[in-house]
C-alpha positions as CSV (number, residue, x, y, z in Angstrom):
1,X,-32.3,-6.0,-20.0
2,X,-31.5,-3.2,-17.6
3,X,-29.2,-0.2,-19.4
4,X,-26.4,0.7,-17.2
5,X,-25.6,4.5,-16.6
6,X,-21.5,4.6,-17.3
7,X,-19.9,6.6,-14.3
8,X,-18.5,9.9,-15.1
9,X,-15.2,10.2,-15.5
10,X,-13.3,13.5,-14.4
11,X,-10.5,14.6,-16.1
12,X,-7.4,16.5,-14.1
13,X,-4.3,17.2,-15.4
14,X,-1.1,19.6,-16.3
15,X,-1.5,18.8,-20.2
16,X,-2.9,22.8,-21.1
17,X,-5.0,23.0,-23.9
18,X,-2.6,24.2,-26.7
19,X,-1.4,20.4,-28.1
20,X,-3.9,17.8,-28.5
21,X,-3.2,15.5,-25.8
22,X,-6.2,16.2,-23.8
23,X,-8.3,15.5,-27.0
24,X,-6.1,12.3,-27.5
25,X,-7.9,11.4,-24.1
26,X,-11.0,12.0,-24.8
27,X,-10.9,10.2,-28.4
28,X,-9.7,6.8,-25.7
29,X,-12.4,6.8,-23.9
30,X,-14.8,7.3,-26.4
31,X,-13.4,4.3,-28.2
32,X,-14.2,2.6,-25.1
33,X,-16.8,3.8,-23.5
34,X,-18.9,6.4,-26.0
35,X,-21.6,6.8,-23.6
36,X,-19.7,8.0,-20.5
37,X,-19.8,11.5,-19.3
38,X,-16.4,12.7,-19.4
39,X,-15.6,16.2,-17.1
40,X,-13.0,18.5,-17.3
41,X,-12.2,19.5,-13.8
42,X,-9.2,20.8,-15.4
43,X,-6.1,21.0,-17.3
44,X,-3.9,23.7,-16.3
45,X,-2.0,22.0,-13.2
46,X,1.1,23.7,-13.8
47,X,4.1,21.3,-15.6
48,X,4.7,18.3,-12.9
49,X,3.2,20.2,-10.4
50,X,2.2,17.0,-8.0
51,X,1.5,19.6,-4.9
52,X,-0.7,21.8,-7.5
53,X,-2.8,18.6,-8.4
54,X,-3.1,16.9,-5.6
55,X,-4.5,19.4,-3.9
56,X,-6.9,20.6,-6.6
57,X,-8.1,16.8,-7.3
58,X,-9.2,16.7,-3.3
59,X,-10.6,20.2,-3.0
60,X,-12.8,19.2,-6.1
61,X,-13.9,15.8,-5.8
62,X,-15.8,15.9,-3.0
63,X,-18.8,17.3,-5.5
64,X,-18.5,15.1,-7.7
65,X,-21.3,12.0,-7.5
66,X,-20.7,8.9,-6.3
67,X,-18.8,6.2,-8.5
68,X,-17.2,8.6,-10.1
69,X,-13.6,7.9,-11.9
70,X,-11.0,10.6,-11.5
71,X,-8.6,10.2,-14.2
72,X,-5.6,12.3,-12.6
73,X,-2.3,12.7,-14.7
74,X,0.5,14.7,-13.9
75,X,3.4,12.5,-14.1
76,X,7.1,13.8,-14.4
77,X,7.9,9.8,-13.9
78,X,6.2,8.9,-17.6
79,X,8.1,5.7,-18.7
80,X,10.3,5.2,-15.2
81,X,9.6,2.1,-13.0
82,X,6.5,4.1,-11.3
83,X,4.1,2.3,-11.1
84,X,0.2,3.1,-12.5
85,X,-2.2,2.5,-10.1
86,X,-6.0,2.5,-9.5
87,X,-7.3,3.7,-6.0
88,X,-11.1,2.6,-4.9
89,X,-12.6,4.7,-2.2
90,X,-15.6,4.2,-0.5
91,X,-17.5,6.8,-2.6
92,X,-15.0,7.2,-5.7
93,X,-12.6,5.4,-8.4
94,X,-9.0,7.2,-9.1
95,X,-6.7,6.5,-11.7
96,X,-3.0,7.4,-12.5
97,X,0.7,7.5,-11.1
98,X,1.7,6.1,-8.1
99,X,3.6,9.2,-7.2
100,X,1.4,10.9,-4.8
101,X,-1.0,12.6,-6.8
102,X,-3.8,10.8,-5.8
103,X,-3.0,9.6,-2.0
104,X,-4.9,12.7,-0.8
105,X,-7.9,12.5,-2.5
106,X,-8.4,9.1,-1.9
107,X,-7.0,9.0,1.5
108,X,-9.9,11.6,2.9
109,X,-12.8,9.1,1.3
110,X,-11.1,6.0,2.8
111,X,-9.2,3.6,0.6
112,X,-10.7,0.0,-0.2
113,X,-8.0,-1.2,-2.6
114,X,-5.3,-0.2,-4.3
115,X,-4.2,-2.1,-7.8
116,X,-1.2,-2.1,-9.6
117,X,-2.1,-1.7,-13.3
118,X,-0.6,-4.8,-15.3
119,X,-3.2,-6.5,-17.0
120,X,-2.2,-5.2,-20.5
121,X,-6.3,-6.3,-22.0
122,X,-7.8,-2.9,-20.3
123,X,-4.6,-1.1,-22.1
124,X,-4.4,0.0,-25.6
125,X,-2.2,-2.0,-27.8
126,X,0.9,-0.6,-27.7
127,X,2.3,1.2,-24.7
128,X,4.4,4.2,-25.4
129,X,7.0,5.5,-22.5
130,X,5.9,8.9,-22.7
131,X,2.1,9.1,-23.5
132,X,1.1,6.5,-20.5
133,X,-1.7,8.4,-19.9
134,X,-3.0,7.5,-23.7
135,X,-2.0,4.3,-23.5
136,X,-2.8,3.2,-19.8
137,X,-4.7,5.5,-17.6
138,X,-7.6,6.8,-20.0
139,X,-8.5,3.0,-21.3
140,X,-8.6,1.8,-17.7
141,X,-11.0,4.8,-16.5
142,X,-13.3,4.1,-19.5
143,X,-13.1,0.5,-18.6
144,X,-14.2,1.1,-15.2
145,X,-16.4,3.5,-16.4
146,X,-18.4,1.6,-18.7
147,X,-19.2,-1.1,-15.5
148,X,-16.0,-3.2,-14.5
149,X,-17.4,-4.3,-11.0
150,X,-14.1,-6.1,-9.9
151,X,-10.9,-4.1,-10.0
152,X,-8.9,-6.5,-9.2
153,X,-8.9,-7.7,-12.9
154,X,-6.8,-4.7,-13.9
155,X,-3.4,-6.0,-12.2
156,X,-2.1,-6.7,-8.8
157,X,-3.2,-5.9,-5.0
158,X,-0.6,-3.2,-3.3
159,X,-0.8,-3.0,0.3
160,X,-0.5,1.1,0.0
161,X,0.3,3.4,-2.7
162,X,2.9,6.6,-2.3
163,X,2.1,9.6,0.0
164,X,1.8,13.0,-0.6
165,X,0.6,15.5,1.9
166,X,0.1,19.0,1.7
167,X,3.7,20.8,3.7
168,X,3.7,20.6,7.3
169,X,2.8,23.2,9.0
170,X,5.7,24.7,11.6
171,X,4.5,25.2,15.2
172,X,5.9,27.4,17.9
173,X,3.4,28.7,20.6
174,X,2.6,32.0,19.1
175,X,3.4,31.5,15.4
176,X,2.8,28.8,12.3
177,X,5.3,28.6,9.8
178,X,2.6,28.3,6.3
179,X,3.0,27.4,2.7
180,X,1.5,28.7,-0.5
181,X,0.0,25.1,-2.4
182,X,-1.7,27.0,-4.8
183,X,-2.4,30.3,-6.9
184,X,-5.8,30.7,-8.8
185,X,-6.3,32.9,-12.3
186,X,-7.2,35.4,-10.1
187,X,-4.2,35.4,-7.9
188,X,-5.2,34.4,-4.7
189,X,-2.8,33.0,-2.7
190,X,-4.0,29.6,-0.8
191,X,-2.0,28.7,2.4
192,X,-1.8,25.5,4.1
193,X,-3.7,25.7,6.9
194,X,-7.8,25.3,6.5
195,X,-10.2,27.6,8.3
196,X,-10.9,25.9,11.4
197,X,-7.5,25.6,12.3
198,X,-6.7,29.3,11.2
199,X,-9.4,30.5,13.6
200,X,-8.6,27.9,16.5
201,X,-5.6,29.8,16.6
202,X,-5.9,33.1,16.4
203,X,-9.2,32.8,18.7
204,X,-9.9,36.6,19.1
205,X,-6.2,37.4,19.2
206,X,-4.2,40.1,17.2
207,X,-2.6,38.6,14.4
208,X,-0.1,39.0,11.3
209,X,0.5,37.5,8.4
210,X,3.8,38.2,7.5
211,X,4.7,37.1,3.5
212,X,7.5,38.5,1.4
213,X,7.9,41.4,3.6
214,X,4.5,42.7,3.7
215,X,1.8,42.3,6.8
216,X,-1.3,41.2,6.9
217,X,-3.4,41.5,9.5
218,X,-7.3,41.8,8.4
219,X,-9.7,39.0,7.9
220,X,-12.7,39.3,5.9
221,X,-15.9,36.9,5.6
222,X,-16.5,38.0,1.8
223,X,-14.9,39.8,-0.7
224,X,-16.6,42.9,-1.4
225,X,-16.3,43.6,2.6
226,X,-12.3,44.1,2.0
227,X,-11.1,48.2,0.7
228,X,-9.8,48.6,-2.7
229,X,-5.8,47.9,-2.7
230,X,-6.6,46.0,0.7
231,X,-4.5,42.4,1.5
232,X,-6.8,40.4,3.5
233,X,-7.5,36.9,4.7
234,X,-10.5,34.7,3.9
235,X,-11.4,31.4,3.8
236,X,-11.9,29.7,0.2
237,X,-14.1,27.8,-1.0
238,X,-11.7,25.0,-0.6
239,X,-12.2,25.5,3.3
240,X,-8.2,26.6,2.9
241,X,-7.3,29.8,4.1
242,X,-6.5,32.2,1.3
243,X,-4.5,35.7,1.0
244,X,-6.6,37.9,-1.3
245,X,-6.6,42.1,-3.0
246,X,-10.0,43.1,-3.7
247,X,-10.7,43.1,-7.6
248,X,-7.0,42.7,-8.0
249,X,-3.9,40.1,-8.0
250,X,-2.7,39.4,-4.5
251,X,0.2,36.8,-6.3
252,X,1.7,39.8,-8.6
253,X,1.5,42.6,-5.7
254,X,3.2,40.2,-2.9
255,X,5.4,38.9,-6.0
256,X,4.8,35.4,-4.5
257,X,4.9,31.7,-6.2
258,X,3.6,27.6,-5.1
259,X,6.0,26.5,-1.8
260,X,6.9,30.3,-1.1
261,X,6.8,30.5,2.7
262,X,5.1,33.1,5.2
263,X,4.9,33.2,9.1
264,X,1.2,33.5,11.4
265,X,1.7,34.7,14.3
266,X,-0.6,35.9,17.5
267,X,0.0,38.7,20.2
């Protein structure tokens, strides 16, 4: 008889590490499913921060291997009439609210299916109102995990799910009106607006970032290529455009937070 690898399952939420629910997790799915690999991508989305985790969860999974269940709670809607919801992509599995925390992630790796959650036999016994993620969301990640083939099993069909995109950018013919959606541990400041876009349009102009009263107007490839004390642009990791200060905290010196606006514009 053939052993069946469990898919990993990757972990994402605003839960911290100071109380024991991300242990309380954990302890589910190994209940469930003792041989899955489970993966901290991480817990420090800030308190009901849907715009921090949605965009963290699709920055992130795109490295993740395929089959992979993303188990994504942040969920200021615990014990409303939300609705819990699994999301099958072509490549991935994601698990959680319907309240736009996932729509991102899966929307860039193509939805196959989207299923309510109703079928109480992949849920623990008892379903608390506050602790759904316990109760609801872990079991049915380790149940997918450990080889559910047909998803449809764990509820109902939904024709789509609730959307959540990253803020609109604001377009005028020399400027774009940006958004901070996200500050790291080491205080740089991501914007809304991914590289290849950024560069489009500047395309060998003069340009300035103007945020909380300071300009910025130098661009750098790598860190180490900015001066000491320096605001500068670069392009993350994420493939998002980022403000950053050389060996220091850009958020504390511009004094910025998430959703803060700033203004791009060309000359």
């Amino acid at each position: 008889m053939t052993h069946i690898q469990p898919r990993p399952i990757v972990l994402l939420t605003d839960f911290g590490q100071q109380d024991a629910f991300t242990g309380i997790l954990k302890g589910v799915i190994a209940a469930i499913s003792p041989e899955s690999n489970v993966i901290d991508l991480t817990h420090g989305v800030d308190p009901q921060d849907i715009l921090q985790g949605a965009f963290l969860l699709a920055a992130a999974c795109p490295y993740f291997p395929r089959g992979s269940v993303f188990c994504a709670i942040v969920d200021p809607g615990v014990g409303s009439d939300r609705k819990g919801i699994c999301i099958q992509t072509r490549d991935y599995y994601f698990v959680g609210p319907d309240n736009g925390l996932l729509w991102k992630a899966a929307s860039e790796n193509r939805i196959k299916r989207i299923i309510h959650l109703t079928n109480p036999a992949y849920f623990l016994d008892s379903v608390s109102h506050t602790f759904q993620g316990r109760d609801i969301f872990a079991p049915v990640a380790a149940h997918i995990s450990k080889g559910l083939e047909d998803i449809a099993r764990l509820g109902k069909p939904l024709k789509k799910c609730v959307e959540y995109s990253l803020p609109d950018i604001q377009r005028t013919v020399d400027s774009l009106g940006l958004t901070i959606v996200h500050i790291d541990r080491f205080g740089n400041v991501t914007l809304n607006i991914e590289g290849t876009e950024f560069k489009q349009f500047v395309h060998n102009k003069r340009f300035s970032l103007a945020i909380m009263g300071t300009r910025i107007n130098r661009i750098v490839t790598f860190y180490s290529q900015a001066l000491a004390g320096e605001l500068f642009l670069i392009e993350s990791s994420s493939g998002y455009m980022e403000v950053a200060l050389k060996n220091a905290n850009a958020a504390d010196r511009l004094g910025v937070t998430c959703r803060d606006k700033c203004i791009l514009t060309v000359f």
